[in-house]
Residue frames relative to the residue before (quaternion, step in Angstrom):
aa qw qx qy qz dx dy dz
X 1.0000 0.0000 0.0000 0.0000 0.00 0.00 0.00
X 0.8456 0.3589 -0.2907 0.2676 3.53 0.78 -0.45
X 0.3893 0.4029 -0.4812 0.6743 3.18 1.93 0.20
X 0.6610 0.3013 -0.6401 0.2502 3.82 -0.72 0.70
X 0.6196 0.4982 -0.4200 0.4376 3.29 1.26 -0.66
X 0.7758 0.4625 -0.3324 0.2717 3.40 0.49 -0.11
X 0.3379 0.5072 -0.4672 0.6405 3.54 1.99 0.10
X 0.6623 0.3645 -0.4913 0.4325 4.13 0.24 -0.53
X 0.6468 0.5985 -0.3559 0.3110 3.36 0.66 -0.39
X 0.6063 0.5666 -0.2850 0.4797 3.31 1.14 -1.03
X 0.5225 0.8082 -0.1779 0.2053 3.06 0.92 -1.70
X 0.7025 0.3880 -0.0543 0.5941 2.45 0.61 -2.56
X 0.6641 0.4309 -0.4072 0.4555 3.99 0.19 -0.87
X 0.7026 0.3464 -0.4347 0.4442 3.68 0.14 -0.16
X 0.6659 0.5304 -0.3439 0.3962 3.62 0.66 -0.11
X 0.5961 0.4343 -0.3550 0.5744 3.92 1.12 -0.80
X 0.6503 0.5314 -0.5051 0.1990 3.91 0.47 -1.44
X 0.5654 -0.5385 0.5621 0.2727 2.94 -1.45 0.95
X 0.6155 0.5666 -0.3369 0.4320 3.90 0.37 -0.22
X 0.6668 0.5083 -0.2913 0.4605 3.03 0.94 -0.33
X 0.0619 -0.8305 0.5506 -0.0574 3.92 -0.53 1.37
X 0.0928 0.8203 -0.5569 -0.0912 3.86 0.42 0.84
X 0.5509 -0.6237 0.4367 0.3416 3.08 -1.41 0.87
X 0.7293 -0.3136 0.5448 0.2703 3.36 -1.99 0.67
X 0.3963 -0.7643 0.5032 0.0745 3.42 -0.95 1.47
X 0.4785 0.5765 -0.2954 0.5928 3.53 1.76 -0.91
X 0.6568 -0.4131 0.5526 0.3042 3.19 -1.79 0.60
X 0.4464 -0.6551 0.5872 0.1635 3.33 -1.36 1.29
X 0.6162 -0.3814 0.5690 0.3886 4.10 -1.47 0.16
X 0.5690 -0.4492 0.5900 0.3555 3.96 -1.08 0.25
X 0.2962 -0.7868 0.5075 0.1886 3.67 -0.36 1.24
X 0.2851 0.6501 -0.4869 0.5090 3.46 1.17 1.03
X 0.7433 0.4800 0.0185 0.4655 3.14 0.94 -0.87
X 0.6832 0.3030 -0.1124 0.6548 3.37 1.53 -0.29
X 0.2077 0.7737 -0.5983 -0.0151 3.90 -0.44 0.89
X 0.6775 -0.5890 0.3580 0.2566 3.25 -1.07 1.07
X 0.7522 0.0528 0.2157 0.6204 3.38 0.55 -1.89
X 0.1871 -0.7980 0.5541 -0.1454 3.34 -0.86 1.63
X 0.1953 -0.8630 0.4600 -0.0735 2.97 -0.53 1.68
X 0.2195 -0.8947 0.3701 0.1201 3.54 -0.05 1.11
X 0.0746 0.9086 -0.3892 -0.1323 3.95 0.31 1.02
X 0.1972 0.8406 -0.4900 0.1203 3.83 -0.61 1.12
X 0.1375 0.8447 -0.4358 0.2787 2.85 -1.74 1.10
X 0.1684 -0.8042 0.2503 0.5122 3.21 -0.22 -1.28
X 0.9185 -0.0283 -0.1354 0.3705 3.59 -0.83 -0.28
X 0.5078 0.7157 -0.2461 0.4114 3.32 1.55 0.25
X 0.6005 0.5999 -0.0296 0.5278 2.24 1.58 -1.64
X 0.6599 0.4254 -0.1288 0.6058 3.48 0.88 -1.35
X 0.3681 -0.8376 0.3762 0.1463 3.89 0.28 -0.40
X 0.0455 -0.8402 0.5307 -0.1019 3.13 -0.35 1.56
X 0.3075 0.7553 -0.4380 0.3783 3.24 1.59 0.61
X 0.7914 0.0601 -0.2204 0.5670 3.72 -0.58 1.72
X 0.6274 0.4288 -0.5571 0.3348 3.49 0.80 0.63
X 0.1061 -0.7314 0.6646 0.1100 3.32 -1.14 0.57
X 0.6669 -0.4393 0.4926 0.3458 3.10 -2.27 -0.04
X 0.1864 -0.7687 0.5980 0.1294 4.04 -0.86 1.21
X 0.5391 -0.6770 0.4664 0.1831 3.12 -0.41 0.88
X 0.8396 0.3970 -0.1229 0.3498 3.58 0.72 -1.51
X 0.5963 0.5120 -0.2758 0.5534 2.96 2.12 0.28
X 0.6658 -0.4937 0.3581 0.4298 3.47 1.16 0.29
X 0.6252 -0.6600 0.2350 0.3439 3.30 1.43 0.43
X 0.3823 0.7757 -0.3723 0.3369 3.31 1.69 0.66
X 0.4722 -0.7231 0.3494 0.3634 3.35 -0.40 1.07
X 0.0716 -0.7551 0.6515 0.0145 3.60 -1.20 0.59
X 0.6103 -0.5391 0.5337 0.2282 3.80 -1.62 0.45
X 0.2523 -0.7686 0.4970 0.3140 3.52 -0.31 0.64
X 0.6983 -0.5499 0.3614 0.2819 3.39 1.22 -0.41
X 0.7546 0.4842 -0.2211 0.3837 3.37 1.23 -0.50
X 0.3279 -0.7944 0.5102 0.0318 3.14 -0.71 1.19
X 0.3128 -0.7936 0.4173 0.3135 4.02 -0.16 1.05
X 0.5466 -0.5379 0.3609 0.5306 3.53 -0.50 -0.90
X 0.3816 0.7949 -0.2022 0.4261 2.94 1.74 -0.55
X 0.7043 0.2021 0.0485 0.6788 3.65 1.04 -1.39
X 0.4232 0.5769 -0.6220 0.3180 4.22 0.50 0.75
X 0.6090 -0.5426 0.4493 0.3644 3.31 -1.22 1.05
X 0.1345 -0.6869 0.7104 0.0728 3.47 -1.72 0.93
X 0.4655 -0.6531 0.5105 0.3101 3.29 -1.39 0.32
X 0.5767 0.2874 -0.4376 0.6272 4.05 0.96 0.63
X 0.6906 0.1901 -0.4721 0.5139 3.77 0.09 1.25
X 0.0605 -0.5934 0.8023 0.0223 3.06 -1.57 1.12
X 0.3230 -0.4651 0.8056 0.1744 3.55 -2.22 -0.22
X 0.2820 -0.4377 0.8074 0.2777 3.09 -2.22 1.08
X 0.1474 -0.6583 0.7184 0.1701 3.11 -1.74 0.66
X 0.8522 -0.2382 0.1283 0.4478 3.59 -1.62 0.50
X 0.7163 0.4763 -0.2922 0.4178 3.82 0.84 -0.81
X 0.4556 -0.6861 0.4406 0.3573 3.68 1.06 -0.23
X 0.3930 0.7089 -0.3408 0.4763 3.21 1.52 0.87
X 0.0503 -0.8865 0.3962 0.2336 3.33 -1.20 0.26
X 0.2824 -0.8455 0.4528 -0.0163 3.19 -0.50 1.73
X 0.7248 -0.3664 0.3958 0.4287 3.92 -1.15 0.85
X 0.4557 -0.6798 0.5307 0.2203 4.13 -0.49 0.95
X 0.4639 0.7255 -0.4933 0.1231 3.57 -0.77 -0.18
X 0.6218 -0.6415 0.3181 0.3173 3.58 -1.35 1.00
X 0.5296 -0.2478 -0.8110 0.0179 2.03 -1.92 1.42
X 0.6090 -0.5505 0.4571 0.3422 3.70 -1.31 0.23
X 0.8841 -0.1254 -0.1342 0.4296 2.97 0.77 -1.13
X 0.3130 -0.7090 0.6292 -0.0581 3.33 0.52 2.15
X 0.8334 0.0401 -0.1933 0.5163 4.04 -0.50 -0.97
X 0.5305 0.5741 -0.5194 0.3454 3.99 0.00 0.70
X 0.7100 -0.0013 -0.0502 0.7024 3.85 0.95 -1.10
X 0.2553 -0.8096 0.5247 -0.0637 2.89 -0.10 2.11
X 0.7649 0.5012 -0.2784 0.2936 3.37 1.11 -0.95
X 0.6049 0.5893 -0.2096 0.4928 3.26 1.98 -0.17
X 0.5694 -0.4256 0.5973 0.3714 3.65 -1.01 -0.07
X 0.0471 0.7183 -0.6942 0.0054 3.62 -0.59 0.54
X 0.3000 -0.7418 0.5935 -0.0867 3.41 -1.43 1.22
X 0.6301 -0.3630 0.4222 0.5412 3.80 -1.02 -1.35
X 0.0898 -0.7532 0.6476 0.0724 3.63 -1.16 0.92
X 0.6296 -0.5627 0.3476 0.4076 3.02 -1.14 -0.48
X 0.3248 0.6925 -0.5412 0.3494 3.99 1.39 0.16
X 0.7539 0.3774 -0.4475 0.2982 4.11 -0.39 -1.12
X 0.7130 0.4975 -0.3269 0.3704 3.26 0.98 -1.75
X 0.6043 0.5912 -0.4385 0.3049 3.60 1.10 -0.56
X 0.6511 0.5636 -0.1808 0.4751 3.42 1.08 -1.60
X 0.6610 0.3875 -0.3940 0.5077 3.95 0.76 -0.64
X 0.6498 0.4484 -0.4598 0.4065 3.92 0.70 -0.24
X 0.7199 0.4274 -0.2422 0.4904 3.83 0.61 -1.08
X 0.6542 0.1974 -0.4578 0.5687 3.86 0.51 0.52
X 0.6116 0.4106 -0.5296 0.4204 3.75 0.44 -0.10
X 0.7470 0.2897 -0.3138 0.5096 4.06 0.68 -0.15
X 0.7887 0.4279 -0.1627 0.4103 3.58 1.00 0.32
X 0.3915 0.8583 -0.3255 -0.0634 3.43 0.87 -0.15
X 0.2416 0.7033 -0.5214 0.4184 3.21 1.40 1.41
X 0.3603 0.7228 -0.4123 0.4217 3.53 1.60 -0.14
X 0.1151 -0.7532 0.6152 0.2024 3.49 0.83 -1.27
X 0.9104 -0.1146 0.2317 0.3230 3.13 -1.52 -0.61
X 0.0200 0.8708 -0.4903 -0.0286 4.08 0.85 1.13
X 0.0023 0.7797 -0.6189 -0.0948 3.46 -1.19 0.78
X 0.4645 -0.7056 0.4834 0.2297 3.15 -1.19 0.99
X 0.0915 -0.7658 0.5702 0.2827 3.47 -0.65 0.01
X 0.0780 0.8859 -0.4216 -0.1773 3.87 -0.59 -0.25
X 0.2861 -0.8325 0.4735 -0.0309 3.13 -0.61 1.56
X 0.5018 0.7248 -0.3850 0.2732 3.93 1.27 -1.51
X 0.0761 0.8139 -0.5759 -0.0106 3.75 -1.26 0.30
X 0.4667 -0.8013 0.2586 0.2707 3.15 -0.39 1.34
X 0.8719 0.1927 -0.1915 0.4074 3.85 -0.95 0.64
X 0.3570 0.7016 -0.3760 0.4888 3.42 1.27 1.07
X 0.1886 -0.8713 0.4471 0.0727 2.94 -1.09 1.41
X 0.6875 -0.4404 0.1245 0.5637 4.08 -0.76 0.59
X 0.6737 0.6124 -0.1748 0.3750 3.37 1.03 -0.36
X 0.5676 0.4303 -0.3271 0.6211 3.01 1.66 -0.08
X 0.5964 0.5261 -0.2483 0.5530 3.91 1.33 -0.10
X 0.3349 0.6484 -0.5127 0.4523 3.82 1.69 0.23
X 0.5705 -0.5240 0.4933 0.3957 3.26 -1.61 0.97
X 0.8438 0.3830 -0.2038 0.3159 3.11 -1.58 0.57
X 0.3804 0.6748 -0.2893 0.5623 3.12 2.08 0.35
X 0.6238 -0.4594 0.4640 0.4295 3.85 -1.11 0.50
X 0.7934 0.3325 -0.2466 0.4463 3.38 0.24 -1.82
X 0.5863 0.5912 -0.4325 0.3459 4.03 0.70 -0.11
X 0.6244 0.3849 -0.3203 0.5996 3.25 0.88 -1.71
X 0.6646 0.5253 -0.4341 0.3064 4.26 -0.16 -0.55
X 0.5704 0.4146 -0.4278 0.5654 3.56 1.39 -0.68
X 0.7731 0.4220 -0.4542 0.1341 3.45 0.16 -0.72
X 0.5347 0.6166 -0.3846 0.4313 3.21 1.80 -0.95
X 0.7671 0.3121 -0.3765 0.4152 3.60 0.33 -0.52
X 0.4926 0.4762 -0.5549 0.4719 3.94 0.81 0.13
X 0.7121 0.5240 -0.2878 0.3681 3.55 0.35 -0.56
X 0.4765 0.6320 -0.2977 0.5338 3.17 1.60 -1.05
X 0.7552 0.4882 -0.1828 0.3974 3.34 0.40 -1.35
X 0.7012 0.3740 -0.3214 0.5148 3.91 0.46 -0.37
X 0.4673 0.6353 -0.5487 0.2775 4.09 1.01 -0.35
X 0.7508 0.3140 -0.3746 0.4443 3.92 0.65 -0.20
X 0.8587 -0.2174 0.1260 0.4468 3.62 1.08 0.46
X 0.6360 0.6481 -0.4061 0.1023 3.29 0.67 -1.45
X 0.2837 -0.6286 0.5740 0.4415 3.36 -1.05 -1.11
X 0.2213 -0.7031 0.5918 0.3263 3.32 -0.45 0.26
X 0.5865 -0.5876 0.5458 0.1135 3.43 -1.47 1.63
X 0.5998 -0.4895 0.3943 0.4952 3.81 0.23 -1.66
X 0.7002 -0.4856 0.4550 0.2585 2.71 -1.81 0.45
X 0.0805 -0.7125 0.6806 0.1504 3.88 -0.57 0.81
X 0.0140 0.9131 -0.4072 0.0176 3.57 -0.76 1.09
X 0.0721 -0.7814 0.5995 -0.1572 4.19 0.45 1.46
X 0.5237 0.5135 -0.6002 0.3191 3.48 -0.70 1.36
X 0.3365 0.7846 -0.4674 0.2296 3.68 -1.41 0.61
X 0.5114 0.6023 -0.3381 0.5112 2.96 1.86 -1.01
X 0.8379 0.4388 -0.2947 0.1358 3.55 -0.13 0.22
X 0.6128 0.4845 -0.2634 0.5660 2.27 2.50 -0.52
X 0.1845 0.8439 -0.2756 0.4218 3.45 1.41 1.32
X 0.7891 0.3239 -0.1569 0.4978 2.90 1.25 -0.99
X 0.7996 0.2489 -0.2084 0.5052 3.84 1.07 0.38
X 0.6436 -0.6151 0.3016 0.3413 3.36 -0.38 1.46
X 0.5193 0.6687 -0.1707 0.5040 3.62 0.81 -1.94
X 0.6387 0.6181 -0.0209 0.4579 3.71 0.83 -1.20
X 0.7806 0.2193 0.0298 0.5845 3.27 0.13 -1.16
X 0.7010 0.4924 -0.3788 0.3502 3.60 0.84 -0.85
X 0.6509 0.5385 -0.1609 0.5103 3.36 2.18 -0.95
X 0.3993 0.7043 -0.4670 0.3556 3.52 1.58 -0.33
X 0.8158 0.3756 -0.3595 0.2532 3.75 0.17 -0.20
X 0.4984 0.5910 -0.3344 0.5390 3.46 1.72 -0.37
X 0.7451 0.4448 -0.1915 0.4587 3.52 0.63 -1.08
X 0.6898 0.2648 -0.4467 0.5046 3.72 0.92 -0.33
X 0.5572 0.5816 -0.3873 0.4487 3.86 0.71 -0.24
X 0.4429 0.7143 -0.1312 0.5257 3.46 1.28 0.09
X 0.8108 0.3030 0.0011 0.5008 2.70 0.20 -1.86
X 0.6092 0.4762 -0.3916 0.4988 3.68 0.94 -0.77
X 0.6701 0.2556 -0.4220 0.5545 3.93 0.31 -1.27
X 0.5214 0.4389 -0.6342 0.3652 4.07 -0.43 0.30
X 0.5501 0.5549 -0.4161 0.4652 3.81 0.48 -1.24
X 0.8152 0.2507 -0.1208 0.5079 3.92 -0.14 -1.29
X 0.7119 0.3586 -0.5019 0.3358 3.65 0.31 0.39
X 0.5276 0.5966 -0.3081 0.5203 3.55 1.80 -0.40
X 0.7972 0.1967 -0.2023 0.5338 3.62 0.97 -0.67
X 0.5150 -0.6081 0.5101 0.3237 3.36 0.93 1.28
X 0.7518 0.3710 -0.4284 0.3372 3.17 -0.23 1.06
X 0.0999 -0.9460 0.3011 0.0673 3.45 -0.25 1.54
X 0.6204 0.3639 -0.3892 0.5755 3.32 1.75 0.01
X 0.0922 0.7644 -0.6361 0.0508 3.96 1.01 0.62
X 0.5698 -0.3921 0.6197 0.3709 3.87 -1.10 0.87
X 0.1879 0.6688 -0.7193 -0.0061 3.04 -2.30 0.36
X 0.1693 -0.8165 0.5426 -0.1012 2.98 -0.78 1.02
X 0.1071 0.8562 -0.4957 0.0985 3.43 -0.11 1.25
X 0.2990 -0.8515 0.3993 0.1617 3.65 -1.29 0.43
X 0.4811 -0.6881 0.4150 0.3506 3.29 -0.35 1.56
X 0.4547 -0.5791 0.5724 0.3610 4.00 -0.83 0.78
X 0.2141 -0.6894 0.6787 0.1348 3.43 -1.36 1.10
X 0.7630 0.3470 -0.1866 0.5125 3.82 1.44 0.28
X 0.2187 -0.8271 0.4967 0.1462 3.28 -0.98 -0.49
X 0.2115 -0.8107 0.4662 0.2842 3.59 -0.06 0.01
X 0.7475 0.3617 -0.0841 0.5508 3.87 1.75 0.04
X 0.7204 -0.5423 0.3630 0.2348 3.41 -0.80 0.09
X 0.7240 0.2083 -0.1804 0.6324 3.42 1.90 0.22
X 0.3328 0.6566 -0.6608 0.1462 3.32 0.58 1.64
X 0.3734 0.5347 -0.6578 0.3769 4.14 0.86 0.34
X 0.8550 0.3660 -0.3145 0.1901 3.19 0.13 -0.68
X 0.5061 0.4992 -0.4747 0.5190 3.62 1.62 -0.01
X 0.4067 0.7654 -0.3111 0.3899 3.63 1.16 -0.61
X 0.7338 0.4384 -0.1850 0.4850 3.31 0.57 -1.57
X 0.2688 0.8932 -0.0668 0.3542 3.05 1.37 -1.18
X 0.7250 0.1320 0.2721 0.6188 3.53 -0.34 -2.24
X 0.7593 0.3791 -0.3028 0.4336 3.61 0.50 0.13
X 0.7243 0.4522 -0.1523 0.4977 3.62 1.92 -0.45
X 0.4197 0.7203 -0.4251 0.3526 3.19 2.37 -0.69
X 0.2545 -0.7810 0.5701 0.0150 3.64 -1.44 1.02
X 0.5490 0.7164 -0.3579 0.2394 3.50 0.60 0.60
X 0.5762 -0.6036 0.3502 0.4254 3.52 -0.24 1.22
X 0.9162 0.0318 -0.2167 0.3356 3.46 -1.34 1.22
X 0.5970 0.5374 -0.3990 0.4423 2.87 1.28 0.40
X 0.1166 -0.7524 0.6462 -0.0520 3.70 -0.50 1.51
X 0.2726 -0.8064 0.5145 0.1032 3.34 -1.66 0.99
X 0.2446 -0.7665 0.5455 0.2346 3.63 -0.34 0.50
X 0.2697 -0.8364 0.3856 0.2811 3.79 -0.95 0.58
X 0.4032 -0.6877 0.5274 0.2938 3.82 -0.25 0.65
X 0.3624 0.7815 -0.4476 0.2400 3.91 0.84 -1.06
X 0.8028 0.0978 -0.0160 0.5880 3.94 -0.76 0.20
X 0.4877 0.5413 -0.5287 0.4354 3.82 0.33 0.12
X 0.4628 -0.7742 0.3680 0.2259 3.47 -1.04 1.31
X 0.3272 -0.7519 0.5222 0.2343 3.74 -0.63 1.36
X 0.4485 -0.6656 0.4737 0.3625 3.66 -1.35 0.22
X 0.7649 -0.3480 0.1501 0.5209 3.63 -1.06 0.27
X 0.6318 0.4267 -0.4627 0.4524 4.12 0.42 -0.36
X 0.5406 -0.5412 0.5776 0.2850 4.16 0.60 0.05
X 0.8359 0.2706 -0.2354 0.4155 3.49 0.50 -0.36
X 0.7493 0.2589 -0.3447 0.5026 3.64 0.60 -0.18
X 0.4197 -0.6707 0.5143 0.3308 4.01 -1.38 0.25
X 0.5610 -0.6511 0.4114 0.3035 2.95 -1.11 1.22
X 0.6847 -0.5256 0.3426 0.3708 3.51 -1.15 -0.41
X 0.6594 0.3681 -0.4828 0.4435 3.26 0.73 -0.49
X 0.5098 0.6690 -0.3771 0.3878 4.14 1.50 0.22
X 0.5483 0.6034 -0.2877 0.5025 3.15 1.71 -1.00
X 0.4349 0.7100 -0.3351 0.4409 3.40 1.05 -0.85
X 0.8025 0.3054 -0.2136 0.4660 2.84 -0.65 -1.87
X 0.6833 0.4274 -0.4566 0.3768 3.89 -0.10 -1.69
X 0.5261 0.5869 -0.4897 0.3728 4.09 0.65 -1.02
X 0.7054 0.5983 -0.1835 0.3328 3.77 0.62 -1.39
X 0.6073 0.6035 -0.2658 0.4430 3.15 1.39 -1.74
X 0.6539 0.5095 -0.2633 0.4934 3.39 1.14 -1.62
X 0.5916 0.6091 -0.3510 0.3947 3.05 0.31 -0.49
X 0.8092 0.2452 -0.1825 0.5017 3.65 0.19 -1.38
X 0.4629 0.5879 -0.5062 0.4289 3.56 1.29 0.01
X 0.7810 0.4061 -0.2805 0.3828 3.83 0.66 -0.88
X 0.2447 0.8736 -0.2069 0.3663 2.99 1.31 -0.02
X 0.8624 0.3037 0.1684 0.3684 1.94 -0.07 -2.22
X 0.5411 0.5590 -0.1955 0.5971 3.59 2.02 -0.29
X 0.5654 0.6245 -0.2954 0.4506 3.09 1.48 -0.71
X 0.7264 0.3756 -0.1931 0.5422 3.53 0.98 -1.65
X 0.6218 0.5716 -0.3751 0.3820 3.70 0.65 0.29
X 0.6652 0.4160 -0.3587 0.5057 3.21 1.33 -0.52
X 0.5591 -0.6337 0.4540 0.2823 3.40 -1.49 0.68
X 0.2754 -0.7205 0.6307 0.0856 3.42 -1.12 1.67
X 0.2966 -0.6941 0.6316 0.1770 3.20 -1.22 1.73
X 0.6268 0.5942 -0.4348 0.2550 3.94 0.76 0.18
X 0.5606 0.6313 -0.3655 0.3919 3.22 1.62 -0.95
X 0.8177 0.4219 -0.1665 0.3545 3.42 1.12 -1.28
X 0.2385 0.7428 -0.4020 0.4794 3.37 2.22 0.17
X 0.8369 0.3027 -0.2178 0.4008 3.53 0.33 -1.74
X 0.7216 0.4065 -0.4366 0.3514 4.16 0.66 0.39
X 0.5059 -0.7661 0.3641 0.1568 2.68 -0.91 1.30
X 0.4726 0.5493 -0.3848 0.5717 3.68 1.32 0.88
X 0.6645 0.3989 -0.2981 0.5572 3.93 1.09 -0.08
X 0.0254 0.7974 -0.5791 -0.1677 3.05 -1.09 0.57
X 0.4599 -0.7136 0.4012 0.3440 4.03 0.18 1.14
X 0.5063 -0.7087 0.4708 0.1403 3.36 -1.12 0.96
X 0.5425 0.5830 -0.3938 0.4590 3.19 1.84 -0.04
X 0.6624 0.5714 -0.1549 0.4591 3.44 1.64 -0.56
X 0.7714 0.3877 -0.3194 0.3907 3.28 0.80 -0.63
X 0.3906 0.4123 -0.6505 0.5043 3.80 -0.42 1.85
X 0.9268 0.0367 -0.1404 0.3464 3.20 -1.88 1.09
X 0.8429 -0.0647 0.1196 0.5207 3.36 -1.07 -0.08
X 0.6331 0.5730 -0.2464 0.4585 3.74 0.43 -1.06
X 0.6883 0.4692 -0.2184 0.5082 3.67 1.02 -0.78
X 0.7109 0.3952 -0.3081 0.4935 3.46 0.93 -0.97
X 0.5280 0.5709 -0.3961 0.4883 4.02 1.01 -0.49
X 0.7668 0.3271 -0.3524 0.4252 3.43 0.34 -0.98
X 0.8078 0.4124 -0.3269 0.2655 3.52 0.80 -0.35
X 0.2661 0.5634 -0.4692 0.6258 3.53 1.90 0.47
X 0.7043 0.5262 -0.3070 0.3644 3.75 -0.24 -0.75
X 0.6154 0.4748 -0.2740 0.5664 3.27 1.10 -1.53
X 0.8400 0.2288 -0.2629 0.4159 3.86 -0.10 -1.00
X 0.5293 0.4663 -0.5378 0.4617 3.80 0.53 0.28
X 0.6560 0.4314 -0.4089 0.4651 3.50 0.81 -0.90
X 0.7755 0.3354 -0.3700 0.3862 3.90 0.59 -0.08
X 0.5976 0.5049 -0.4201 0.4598 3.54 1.32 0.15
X 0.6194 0.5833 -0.3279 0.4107 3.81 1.09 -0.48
X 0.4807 0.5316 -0.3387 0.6096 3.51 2.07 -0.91
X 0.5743 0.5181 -0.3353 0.5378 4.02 0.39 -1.05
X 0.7004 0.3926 -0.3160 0.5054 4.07 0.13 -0.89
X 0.7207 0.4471 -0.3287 0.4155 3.59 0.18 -1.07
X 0.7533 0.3696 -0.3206 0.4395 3.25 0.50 -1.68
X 0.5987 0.4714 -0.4574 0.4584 4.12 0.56 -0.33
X 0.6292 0.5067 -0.3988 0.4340 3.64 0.88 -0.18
X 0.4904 0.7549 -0.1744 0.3989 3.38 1.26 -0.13
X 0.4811 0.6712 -0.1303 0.5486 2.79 1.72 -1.79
């Protein structure tokens, strides 16, 4: 009798916990159609990727893609991309080939980022990229009420209509606002701005961010946007440094095997935010916690029957030992 009451016990506790999320008996949407964790990527041409394009000679010197894809950035099935249609289509380099149409688009840092955080996570589920980043654009062109603002938001919004959550904002832009004083001197009011816009428009106010100190410039005042993205103080927002990462022949964009690495950096930066925050499952499964999300009504009295059979049956066994 008292190991049945106590399989009813479990039972019943595994049925009330709030932690518990059983799937929908009905046929699911095509899981094309359904990402888990939603990665927002904006900016500008860094951001977008100009990693492997070079200058072709036989075209008059128009920049072209050399084509190479690392292993790092090869298409997985647990990463997809919204692409220009608000659709979601199979991920793969360049990301954002139909987004900064007017530009050559290369390697960025989105695949290498997304192949590291589901290969060390796969509680991620189903990861969609979103891309949003456009090349040569300053913070000001990213001011609510701007093309490239309202376009991130439609497509952040676009993204979550089959569920997701969106995760954070990966964010590489600055190089332009480098090249006028006026610019750079405004580069900290206006991205501090821009970030609490991002999370009050998507109802979300402690949304992760993740931004990248500019390992270039395209003017004479990137120490000082630098200083900038390296001094910014605002809760959840963590910077990764580009600095010393290898640039391609124009000095101003990172090559690819850089895109790489910075893809990684992000990566172990979210991570690493990840394992800091407090997991209400780990402490769900010991049977000495009881989760503060649980303890009102019925839920409160299960977990605490559970809690003291589960220490009087230890007391019985271990005295049987004796």
């Amino acid at each position: 009798m008292l190991i049945f009451f106590l399989l009813f016990l479990a039972a019943a506790t595994a049925t009330n916990s709030v932690f518990v999320h059983p799937e929908p008996l009905t046929p699911s949407p095509s899981p094309s159609q359904r990402p888990k964790s939603i990665f927002l990527l904006a900016g500008q041409s860094n951001m977008a990727g100009r990693g492997g394009v070079v200058n072709d000679t036989s075209t008059g010197w128009i920049n072209k893609w050399d084509g190479f894809i690392p292993p790092e950035c090869s298409p997985n099935p647990l990463i997809i991309r919204l692409a220009a249609n608000l659709t979601w289509v199979e991920a793969w380099e360049p990301l954002h080939a139909d987004i900064d149409v007017n530009k050559t688009n290369g390697i960025g840092p989105g695949m290498a980022f997304a192949n590291t955080v589901v290969g060390q996570d796969r509680g991620l589920g189903l990861v969609g990229l979103v891309p949003c980043a456009n090349g040569g654009t300053r913070i000001s062109e990213w001011e609510r009420g701007t093309f490239l603002y309202d376009q991130l938001m439609r497509r952040a919004r676009a993204g979550t209509n089959d569920g997701g959550t969106i995760k954070a904002l990966l964010w590489y832009q600055g190089e332009s606002d480098t090249v006028e004083e006026s610019d750079a001197v405004q580069y900290k009011g206006r991205l501090e701005k821009f970030f609490t816009d991002v999370r009050t428009d998507l109802q979300s106010p402690e949304l992760p961010i993740f931004q990248v100190a500019i390992a270039s410039g395209q003017g004479p005042f990137t120490d000082t946007v630098r200083k900038v993205q390296l001094g910014l103080d605002l809760p959840n927002v963590r910077t990764v440094d580009a600095k010393g990462l290898p640039l391609g022949p124009d000095r101003l964009h990172l090559a690819t095997p850089a895109q790489v690495r910075l893809g990684q950096m992000l990566a172990d930066a979210f991570l690493q935010s990840m394992a800091r925050s407090p997991s209400p499952v780990s402490e769900a499964l010991s049977p000495s916690l009881v989760s503060e999300a649980s303890t009102s009504g019925p839920n409160l009295v299960i977990h605490v029957l559970a809690f003291f059979m589960w220490k009087l049956i230890r007391a019985v066994l271990m005295s049987r030992g004796d």
